[in-house]
N, C-alpha and C positions, 0 to 999 in steps of 0.2 A: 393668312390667318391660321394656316392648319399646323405650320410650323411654331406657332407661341403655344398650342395646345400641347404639344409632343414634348419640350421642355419644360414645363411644370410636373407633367406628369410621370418623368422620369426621375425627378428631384425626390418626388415624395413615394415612389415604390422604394427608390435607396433608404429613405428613411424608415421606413418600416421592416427594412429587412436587417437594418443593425439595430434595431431593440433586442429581434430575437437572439442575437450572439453575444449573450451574458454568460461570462464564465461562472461557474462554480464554485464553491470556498468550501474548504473540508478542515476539521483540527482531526489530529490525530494521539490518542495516548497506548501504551504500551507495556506491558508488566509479564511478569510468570510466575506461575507456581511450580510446585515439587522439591525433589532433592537427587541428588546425586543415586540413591540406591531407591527412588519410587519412577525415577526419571520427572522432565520436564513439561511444563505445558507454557509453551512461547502463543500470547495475545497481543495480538494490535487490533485496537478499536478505534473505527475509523467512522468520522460523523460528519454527513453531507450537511452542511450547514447554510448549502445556495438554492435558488431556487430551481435547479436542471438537476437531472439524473448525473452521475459519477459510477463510470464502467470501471470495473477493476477486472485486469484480465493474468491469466497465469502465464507463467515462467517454469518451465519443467514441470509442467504439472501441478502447480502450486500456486494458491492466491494470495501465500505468505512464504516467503523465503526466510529463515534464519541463518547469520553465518557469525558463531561463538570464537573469538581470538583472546591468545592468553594477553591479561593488561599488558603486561612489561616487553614481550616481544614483538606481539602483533602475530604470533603465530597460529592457523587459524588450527580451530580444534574439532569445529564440526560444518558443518557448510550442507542447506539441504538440496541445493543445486548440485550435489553427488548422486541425490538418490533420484534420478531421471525419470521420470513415468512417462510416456511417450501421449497422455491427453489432454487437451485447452481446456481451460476451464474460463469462467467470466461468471460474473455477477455485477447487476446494477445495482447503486444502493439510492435509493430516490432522495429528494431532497428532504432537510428536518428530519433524517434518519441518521442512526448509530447500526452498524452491522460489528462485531467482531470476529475477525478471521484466528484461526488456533493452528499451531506447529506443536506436536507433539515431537519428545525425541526418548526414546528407549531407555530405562536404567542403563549405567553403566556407558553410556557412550560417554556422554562428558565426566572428568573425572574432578574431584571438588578441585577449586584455583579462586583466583581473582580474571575476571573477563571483561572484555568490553563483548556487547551486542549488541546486533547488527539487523535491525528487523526491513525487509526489504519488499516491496507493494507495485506494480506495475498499473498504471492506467493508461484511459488510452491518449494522455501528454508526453507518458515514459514513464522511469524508473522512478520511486522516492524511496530516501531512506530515510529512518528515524532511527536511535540509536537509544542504547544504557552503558556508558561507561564505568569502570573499574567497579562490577557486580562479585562479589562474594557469591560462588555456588557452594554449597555444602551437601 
């Protein structure tokens, strides 16, 4: 008898332990301002849209990477995986939230062109990239 006890009750702890392993669902949208001589402000806004928290964690220091390539070569022109800051960073963003993360870059680094960018976000699944191709900077 003690043996038909022990198999039901193994059935239904498994079941309750995969409710809890619902992934998360995030959109993400992406834009910037500025100009060539006020420099730029690279945004990615990123919005938990499941019901678990969504860790974003840093890459060089960073909880947003940009890396600017000119359209026509692909040659990259700015990359902030150059500028190495030696700290982790992380933020959760809980569910039914929008956080946007911001990359600032200096007058005068990028100089006006046509670009593709490259805006780059680490969580803890891995890397994502979402992108804007053939951008006019001026």
């Amino acid at each position: 008898m003690k043996k038909l006890l022990i198999i039901p009750l193994l059935f239904s702890l498994a079941g309750c332990m995969s409710l809890d392993m619902k992934p998360s669902s995030q959109s993400v949208e992406t834009g910037y301002t500025g100009s060539v001589k006020e420099g730029f402000v690279f945004e990615y806004k990123l919005t938990n849209t499941g019901d678990y928290p969504v860790k974003v964690v840093s890459r060089a220091g960073h909880l947003l990477n940009v890396k600017v390539r000119k359209h026509d070569t692909q040659k990259v022109v700015y990359d902030s995986y150059e500028e190495v800051e030696p700290k982790r960073l992380s933020k959760e963003v809980q569910p039914h939230t929008t956080v946007t993360l911001k990359r600032k870059v200096k007058a005068g680094v990028i100089p006006a062109g046509v670009y593709d960018i490259d805006y780059i976000v680490r969580d803890d699944t891995g890397e994502g990239t979402a992108g804007d191709g053939e951008i006019r900077l001026k």
